[in-house]
C-alpha positions in Angstrom: 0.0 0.0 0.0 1.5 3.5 -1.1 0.0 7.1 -0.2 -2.2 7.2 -3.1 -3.7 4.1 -2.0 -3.8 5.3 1.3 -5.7 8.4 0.7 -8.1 6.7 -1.4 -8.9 4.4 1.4 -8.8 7.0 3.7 -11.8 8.7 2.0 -13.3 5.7 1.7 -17.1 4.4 3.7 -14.8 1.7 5.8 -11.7 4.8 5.9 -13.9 7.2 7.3 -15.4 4.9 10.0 -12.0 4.1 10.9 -9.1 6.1 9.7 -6.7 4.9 12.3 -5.3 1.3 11.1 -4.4 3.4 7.7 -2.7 6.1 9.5 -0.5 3.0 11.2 0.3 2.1 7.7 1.3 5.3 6.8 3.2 5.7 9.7 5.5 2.9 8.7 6.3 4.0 5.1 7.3 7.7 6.3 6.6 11.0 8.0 5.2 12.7 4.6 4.1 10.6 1.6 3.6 11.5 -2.5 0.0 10.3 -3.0 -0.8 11.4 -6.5 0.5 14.2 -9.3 1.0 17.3 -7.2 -0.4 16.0 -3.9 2.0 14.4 -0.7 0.3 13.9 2.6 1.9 14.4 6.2 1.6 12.4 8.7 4.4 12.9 11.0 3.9 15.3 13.8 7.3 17.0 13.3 6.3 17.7 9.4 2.7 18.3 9.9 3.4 20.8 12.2 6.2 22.3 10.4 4.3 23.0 7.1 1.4 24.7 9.7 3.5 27.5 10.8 5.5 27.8 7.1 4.4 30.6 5.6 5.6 29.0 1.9 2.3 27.5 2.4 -0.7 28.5 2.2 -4.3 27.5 1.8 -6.5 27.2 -1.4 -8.2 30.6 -1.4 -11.0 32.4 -3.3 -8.8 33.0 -6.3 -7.1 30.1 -6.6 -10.5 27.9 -6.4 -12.2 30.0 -8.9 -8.7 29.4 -11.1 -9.0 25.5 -10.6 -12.5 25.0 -10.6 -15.1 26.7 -13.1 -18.3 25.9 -11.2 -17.0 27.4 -7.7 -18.5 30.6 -8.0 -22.0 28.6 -8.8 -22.2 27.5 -5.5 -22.7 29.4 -2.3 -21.5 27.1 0.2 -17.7 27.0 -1.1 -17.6 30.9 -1.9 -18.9 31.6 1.7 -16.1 29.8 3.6 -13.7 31.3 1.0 -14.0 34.6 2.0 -14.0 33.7 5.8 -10.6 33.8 7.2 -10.4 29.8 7.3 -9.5 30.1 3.5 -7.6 32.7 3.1 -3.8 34.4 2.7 -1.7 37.1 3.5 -2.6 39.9 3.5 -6.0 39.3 3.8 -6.1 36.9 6.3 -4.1 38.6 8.9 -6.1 41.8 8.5 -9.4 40.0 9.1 -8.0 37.4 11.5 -6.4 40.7 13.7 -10.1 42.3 13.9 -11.8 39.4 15.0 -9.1 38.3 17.6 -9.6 41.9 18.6 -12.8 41.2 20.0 -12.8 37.4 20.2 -10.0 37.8 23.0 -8.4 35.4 25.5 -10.0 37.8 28.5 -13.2 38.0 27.4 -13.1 34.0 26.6 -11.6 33.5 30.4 -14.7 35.2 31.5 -17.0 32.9 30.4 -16.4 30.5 33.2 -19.0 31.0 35.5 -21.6 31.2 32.4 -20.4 28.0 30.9 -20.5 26.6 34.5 -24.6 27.9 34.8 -25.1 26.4 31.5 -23.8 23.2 32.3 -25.6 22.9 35.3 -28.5 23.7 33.7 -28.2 21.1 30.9 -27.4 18.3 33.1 -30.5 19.0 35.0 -32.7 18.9 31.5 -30.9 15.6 31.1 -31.9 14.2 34.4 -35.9 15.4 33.5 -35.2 13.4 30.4 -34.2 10.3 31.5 -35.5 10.1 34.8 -37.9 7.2 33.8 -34.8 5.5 32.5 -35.8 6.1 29.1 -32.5 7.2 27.3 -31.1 10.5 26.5 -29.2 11.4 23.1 -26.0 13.0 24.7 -25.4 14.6 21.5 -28.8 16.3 21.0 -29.3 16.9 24.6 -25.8 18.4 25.5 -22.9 17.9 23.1 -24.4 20.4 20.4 -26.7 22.7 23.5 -23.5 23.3 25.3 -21.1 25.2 22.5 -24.1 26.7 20.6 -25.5 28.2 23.5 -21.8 29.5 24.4 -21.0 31.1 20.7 -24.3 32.5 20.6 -24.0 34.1 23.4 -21.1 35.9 22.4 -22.0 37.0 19.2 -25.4 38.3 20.7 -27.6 35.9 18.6 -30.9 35.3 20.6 -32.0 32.5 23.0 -34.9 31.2 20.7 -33.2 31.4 17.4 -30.1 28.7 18.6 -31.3 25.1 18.1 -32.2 26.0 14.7 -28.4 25.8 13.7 -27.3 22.4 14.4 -28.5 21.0 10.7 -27.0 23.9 9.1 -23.8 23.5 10.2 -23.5 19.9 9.4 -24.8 21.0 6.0 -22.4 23.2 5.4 -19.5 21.8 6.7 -20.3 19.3 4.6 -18.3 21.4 1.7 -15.0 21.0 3.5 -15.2 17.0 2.7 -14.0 15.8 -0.1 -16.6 16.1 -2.3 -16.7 13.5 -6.0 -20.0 14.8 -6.9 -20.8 18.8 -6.9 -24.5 17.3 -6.6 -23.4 16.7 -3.6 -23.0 20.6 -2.6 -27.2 21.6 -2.6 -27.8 21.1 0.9 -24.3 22.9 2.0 -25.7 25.9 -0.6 -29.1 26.3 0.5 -27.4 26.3 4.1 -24.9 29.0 3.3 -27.2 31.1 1.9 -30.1 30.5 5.4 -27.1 31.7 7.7 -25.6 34.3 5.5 -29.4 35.8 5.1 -29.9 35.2 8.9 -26.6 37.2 9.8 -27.7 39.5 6.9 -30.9 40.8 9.2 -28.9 40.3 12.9 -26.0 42.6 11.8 -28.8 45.1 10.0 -30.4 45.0 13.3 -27.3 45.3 15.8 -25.8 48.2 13.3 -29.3 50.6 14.2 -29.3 49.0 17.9 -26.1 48.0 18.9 -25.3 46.0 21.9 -22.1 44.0 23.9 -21.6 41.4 21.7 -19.4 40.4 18.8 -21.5 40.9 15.9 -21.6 44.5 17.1 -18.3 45.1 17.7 -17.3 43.4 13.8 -20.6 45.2 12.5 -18.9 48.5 14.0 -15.6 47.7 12.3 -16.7 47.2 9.0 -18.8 50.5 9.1 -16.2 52.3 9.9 -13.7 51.4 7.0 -14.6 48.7 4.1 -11.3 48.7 3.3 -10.6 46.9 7.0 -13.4 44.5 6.5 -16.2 44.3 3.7 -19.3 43.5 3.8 -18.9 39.4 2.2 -16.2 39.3 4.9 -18.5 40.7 7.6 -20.8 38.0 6.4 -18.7 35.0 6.0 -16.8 35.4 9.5 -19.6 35.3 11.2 -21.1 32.6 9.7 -17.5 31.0 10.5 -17.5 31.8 14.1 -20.6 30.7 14.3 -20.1 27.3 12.8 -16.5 26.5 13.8 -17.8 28.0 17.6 -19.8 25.1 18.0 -19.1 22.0 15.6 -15.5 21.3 16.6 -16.7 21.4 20.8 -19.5 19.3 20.3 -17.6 16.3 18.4 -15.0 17.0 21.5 -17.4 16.1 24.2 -18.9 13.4 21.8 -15.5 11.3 21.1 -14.6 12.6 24.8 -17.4 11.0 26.6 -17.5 7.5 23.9 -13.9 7.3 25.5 -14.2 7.3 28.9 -17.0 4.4 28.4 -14.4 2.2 26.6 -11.9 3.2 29.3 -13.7 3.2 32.7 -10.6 3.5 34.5 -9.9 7.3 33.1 -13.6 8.3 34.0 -12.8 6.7 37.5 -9.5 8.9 37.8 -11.8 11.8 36.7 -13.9 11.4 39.5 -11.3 10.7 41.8 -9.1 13.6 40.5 -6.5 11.3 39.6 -6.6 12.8 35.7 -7.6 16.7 35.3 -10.0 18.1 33.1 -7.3 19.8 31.4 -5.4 16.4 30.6 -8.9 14.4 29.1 -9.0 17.1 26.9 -5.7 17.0 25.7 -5.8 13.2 25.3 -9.0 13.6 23.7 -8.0 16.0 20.8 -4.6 14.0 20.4 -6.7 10.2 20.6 -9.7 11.0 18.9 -9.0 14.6 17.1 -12.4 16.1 16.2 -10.8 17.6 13.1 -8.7 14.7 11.3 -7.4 16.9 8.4 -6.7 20.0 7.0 -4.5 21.2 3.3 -2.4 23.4 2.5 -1.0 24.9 -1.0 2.8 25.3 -1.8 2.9 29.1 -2.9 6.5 29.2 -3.5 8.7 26.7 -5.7 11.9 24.5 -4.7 9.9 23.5 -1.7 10.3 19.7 0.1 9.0 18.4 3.4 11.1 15.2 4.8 12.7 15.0 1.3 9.4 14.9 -0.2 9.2 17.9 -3.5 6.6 20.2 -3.3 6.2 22.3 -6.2 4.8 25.8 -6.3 0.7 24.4 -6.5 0.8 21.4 -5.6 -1.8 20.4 -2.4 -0.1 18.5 0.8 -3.1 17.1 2.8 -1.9 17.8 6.8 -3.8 14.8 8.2 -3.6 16.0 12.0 -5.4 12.5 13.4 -2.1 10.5 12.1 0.4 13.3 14.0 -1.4 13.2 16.5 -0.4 9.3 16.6 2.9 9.8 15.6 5.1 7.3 17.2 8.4 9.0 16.4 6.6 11.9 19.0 4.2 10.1 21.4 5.3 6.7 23.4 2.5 3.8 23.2 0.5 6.2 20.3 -2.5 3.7 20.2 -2.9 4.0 24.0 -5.6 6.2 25.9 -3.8 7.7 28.2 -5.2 11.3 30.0 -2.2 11.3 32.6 0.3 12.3 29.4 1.8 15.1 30.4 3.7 15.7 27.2 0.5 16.2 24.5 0.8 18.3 22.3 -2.2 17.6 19.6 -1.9 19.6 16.5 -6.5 19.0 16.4 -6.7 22.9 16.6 -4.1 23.6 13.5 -1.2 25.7 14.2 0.7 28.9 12.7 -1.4 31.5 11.4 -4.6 29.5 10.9 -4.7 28.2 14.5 -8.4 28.3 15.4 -8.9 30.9 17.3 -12.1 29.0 19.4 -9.6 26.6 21.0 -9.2 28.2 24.6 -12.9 28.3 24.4 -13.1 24.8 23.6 -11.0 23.7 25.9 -12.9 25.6 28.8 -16.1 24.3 27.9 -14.5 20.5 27.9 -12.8 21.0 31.0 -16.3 22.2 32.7 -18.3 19.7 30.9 -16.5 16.4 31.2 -16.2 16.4 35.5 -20.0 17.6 35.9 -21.0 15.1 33.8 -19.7 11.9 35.4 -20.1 13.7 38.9 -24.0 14.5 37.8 -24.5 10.8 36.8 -22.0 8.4 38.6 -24.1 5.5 36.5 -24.0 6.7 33.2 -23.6 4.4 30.5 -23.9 3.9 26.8 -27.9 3.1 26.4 -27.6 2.1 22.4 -25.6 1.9 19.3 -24.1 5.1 18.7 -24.1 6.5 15.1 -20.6 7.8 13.8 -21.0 10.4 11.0 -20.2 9.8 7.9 -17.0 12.4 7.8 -13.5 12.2 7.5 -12.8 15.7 7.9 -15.3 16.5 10.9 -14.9 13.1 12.5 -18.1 13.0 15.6 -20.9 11.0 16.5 -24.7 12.1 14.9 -26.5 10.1 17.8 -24.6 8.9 21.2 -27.5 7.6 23.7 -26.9 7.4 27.1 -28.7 5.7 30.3 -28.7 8.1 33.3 -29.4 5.4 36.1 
């Protein structure tokens, strides 16, 4: 099996229910991999990492799509996210990126605690009024996807009643960061993009006559004050982003998270016991069971090679971040579940200039989560076959049902 067999597998039904006995494969043939003309894929932690924070790449952007692909500008979904800051350059991206890190800052997300706490507390105690008869309780529905969205909304000022609505959206969407045969394929992730783009359409036409302290004010005031700092399809897609990426990466975290410590009973035990720290689960969970398995990037500069591996100026390296983050040239026992690690560190939230800039939050909301949880319901258990979706890229669970008592 080479890399181009390997990737083919890997986007494969069986490759992305399991991805992991391919990235052992890959493992053992080197640390970055040719897998078809003008493609190589990294799987080494060292290399993966080192091509995240080189600025010789970049990602596929709005221009270079619409070079590649004639029918990118037909659909909504792709030229959304392409003007969001997740696909794009320098300049660009550092301008945008430095406005919304300007008001998306490590403070204000430090602050949350108490809030997250409250919202915790309250979710648990829905849960309990739902499966108090011992019927049981989706943990994705009920708390996975409640918990972040409630969080992200909150932030960006986007009312109480209009929150639950999102979860189908997203997954939508997203669905045009996959790897995608078909552009069929890309209707639902359209009529999604354009239902959140017209949504944040009429919230930022409202917040710009009343504003208030949140973070679609603050960008709304931004981009009022100077286009040139931030347009109006940037306004819209970075919200749309924050809103998405605010919720979807968190809610497959406390999904794999919790799947985890039911096939290892001994971590929730140390949990409990205070044995392994919040902070620590959720380490091991992004590095274990990464909620985001891949990312690409684009060599913008020629002469390039990664672990002796050419790279010419256009050609796509695909950064698969589950396989680093089993790297056994970096981690000892790689395949092993171990929160006590004190030496993770999981590239799951990217790394350079495209680091996601939700991570702290996601982390905070983890490290709350995860201890109320088990504390809430010493007895919970898996109640039913969960349902993995059917993502490579977004790797979480669509249904996880639990048994309180």
């Amino acid at each position: 099996m080479d890399g181009e067999e390997i990737i083919g597998r890997l986007v494969g039904t069986q490759g992305r229910a399991d991805p992991y006995p391919l990235y052992r494969r890959a493992h053992e043939l080197g640390a970055v991999l040719p897998c078809g003309a003008g493609q190589a894929m990294a799987v080494g932690h060292g290399a993966a990492n080192r091509i995240l924070r080189d600025p010789a790449f970049g990602v596929a952007d709005h221009d270079m799509q619409a070079e590649w692909d004639p029918d990118f500008t037909r659909h909504s979904s792709t030229v959304l996210l392409s003007r969001s800051v997740l696909e794009s350059n320098a300049p660009h991206h550092a301008r945008v990126r430095s406005l919304i890190a300007s008001v998306f800052t490590a403070r204000r997300v430090a602050a949350l605690e108490p809030a997250v706490q409250a919202a915790v507390g309250e979710l648990l105690d829905e849960m309990a009024d739902r499966g108090a008869d011992g019927t049981p309780v989706d943990f994705m529905d009920a708390f996975a996807f409640r918990l972040p969205v409630g969080v992200i909304c909150e932030l960006l000022g986007v009312p109480a009643a209009d929150r639950y609505r999102f979860r189908g959206l997203a997954s939508d969407l997203t669905s045009a960061l996959e790897f995608i045969a078909d552009p069929a394929e890309l209707t639902a992730a359209d009529l999604a993009a354009d239902e959140l783009a017209g949504y944040f359409t009429e919230l930022a036409a409202e917040r710009r006559a009343r504003p208030k302290d949140d973070l679609v004010s603050a960008l709304v005031e931004v981009a009022a004050a100077d286009r040139t700092r931030l347009s109006g399809q940037e306004l819209l897609a970075n919200l749309v982003l924050l809103l998405v990426a605010g919720f979807e990466t968190t809610t497959n975290l406390l999904g794999n998270g919790l799947a985890l410590l039911f096939d290892h009973p001994a971590a929730a035990d140390g949990l409990r016991a205070g044995t392994v720290t919040p902070a620590g689960l959720t380490e091991e969970v992004l590095r274990f069971d990464s909620p985001v398995q891949l990312t690409s990037r684009i060599a913008l500069a020629p002469g390039l090679a990664v672990e002796g591996v050419e790279t010419p100026a256009g050609s796509v390296v695909f950064v698969l971040l589950g396989a680093a983050n089993r790297d056994p040239a970096r981690y000892r026992c790689p395949e092993v579940f171990d929160p006590t690690r004190t030496d993770s560190q999981p590239l799951s939230f990217g790394g350079g200039p495209h680091y996601c800039l939700g991570a702290q939050l996601a982390k905070l909301e983890s490290a709350v989560a995860m201890p109320a949880l088990l504390g809430r319901f010493p007895r919970l258990a898996p109640a039913g076959v969960p349902v993995r979706r059917d993502r490579l890229v977004l790797r979480g669970f669509e249904t996880l049902p639990v048994g309180l008592t």
